[in-house]
C-alpha positions, 0 to 999 in steps of 0.5 A: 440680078439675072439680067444685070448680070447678063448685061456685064456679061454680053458687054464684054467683046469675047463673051456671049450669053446664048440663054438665060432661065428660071429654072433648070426645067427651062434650062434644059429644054433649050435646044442649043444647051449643047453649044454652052462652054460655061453655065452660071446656075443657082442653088435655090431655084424652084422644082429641080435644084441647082445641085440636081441640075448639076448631076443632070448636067455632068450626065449629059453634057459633060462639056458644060463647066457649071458655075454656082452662084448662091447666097449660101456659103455654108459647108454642105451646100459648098461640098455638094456642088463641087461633088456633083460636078461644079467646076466653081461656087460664086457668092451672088454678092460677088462684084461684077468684073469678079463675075467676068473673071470667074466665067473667063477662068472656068472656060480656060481650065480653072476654078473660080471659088471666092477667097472666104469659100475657098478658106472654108474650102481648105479648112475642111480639107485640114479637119478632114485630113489629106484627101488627095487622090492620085494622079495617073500616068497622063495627068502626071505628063500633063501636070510636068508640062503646065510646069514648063510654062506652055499653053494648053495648044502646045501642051495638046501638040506636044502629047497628041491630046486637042485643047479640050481634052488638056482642059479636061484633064487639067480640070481632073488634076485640079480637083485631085490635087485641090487646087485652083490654079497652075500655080498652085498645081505646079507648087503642090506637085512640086511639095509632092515630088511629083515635079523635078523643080529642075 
């Protein structure tokens, strides 16, 4: 599965895959883990699990936006990933251009969680009540300019932030507002009163 996968992957012009491992033990003695923008990682791997893996990585390479890929879709593996840092959760049934999708939209801010997670996902929300945590005073500016339509760069131009940093933040907006995507964080702040849908 590892190799098909590389192999859609790297067929694609504006991607290419730098490393693939068996391990997250592997994985981290690769001397060019720092240069990574997107890692797919399994749950189930042998030693160091994939949600381990996940901690050590938001610990020291904080950049990396951490995919995990899984035959589970049951609630605690879900919730674990996500808290420790994944910025998405992948079925490993999910079709190929899906896969290339996922790895597009988590390097560009977003994500990609599969519709029946992403059911399971908000379904607890609702059992759990409104866990929502507030946003600060720059996520705020940030979240009224994503609602004005402009790009990352503009946005980065506009209050003096570099592209990362908006993706930074807008990943941190994200996941406050439990959210998936612009969309659905414009029409949340807007519910929310944290937008002037003026």
């Amino acid at each position: 599965m590892r190799e098909g996968w590389e192999t859609f992957l790297d067929f694609e012009n504006d991607l290419v895959v730098t490393g693939s491992f068996g391990s997250c033990e592997e994985a981290f003695e690769f001397e060019k883990l720092e240069s990574i923008h997107v890692m797919i990682m399994d749950i189930g791997l042998p030693g160091m699990t994939g949600i381990e893996g996940v901690k050590y990585l938001r610990e020291h390479y904080p950049d990396i936006n951490i995919i995990m890929a899984t035959v589970f879709d049951d609630d605690d593996h879900i919730f674990e990933a996500l808290k420790a840092g994944a910025v998405g959760y992948l079925e490993k049934k999910v079709t190929p251009d899906k896969l290339v999708d996922a790895v597009r939209d988590a390097h560009e801010g977003g994500s990609p969680i599969t519709p029946n997670i992403a059911r399971k996902v908000i379904g607890t929300f609702h059992a759990t009540g409104n866990l929502e945590e507030e946003l600060n005073d720059r996520e705020l500016q940030i979240l009224r300019q994503l609602a004005t339509g402009r790009s990352y760069a503009a946005i980065g131009k506009e209050i003096f932030l570099s592209v990362d940093g908006v993706r930074h933040h807008i990943r941190k907006i994200y996941q406050k507002l439990e959210v998936h995507s612009r969309s659905e964080a414009i029409a949340k702040g807007i519910s929310k009163r944290l937008i002037d849908p003026e």
